[in-house]
N, C-alpha and C positions, 0 to 999 in steps of 0.2 A: 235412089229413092230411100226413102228413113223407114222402117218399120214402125209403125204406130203400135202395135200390137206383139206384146212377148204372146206366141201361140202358146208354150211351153208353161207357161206360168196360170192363165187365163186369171191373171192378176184384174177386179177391177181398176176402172179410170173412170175419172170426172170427167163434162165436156170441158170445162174448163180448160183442164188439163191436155184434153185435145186440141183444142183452139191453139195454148200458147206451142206444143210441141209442132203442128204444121201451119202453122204462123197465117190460120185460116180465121174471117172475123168470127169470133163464138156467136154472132144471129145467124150468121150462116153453117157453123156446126150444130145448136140448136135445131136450126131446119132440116139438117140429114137424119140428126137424131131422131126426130117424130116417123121419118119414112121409115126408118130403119126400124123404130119399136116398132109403125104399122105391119111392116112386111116381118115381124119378128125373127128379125136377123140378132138384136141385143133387146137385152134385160136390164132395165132398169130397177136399182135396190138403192131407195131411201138411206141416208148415214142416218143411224140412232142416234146424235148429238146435234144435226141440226137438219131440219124442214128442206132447206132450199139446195141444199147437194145431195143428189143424185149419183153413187155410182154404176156404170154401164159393163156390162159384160156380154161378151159374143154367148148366143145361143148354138145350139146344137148346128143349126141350118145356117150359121152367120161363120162358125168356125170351118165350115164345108164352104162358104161362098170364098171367103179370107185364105183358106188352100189353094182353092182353084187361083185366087188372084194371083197368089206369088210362085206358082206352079207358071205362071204367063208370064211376070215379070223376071223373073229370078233367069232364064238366059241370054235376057237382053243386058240385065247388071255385070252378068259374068264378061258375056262378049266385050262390051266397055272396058273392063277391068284389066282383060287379057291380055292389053297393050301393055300393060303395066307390069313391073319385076312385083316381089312382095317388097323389097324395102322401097320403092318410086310407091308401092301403093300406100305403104305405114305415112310417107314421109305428107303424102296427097293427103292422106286424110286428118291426121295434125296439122299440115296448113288450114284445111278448109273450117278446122274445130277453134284455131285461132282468128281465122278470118271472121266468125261466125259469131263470137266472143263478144270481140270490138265492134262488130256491127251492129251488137245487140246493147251494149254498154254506149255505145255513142247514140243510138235511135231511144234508149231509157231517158240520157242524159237531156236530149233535147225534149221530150216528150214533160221530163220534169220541170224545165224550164221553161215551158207553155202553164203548166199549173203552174206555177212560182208567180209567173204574172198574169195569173185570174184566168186564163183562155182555158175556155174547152177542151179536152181530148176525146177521139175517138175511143171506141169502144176496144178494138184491138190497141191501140196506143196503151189504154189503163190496163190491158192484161199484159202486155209487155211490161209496165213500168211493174206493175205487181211480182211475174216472173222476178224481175230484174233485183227488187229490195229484198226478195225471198230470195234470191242467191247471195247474196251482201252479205247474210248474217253469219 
C-alpha cells in the first residue's frame, strides 16, 4: 500500500494531487473529500493565487483516524515483506517503480493520441496525461 499522506510533515495536498497519486477518478476523490470535510477529518485552505485549488490537510481527529489506519495495515505490509531479504526487497521495489514508469508513459501516450485525433478523454485519462507532461519537463 503507497502512503498518501507524509504524517510527519502534515504537508498540504490538492485533490487533484490525490487522484493522480492513487490513480482514483478525481469525481470520485471529490466525493470522499466532502465526507471527509463533513465528518471533519481534513481542512480545507483556499491557494491565495487561484479560486479553484483547494489545499487539504488532516485535522486533529483525521490525523488520529490515519494512525489508527496504518497501526492496522503496517503488519500486514511487514508480514508480506518478510518473505523477502532487504536486497530481493530494494531490487522488488525498482522493478515495480520501473514497471510503473512505462505503464504510465504508455497509458499518457495513448491517452494523447485520443486527443491528437479529436476524441474525448476521460477525466482520469486528462489527469494522467497532465501528471504525465508535468513530469516531461
Amino acid at each position: 500500500m503507497r502512503v498518501l499522506i507524509n504524517i510527519g510533515s502534515y504537508m498540504p495536498i490538492k485533490s487533484a494531487d490525490i487522484a493522480y497519486q492513487s490513480r482514483i477518478d478525481s469525481s470520485n476523490v471529490s466525493r470522499a473529500v466532502k465526507v471527509l470535510l463533513a465528518k471533519e477529518l481534513v481542512h480545507s485552505e483556499p491557494d491565495p493565487s487561484s479560486k479553484n485549488i483547494k489545499y487539504l490537510t488532516l485535522t486533529e481527529s483525521g490525523i488520529g483516524l490515519y494512525k489508527q489506519l496504518i497501526q492496522a495495515l503496517e503488519p500486514r505490509a511487514q508480514a508480506l515483506e518478510s518473505v523477502l531479504s532487504e536486497q530481493e526487497k530494494a531490487s522488488f521495489y525498482h522493478c515495480l517503480t520501473k514497471i510503473e514508469a512505462k505503464a504510465e508513459q504508455l497509458l499518457a501516450q495513448q491517452a494523447l493520441s485520443f486527443v491528437n485525433q479529436g476524441l474525448e478523454i476521460p477525466a482520469d485519462q486528462k489527469e494522467l496525461l497532465r501528471w504525465y507532461k508535468k513530469s516531461q519537463k
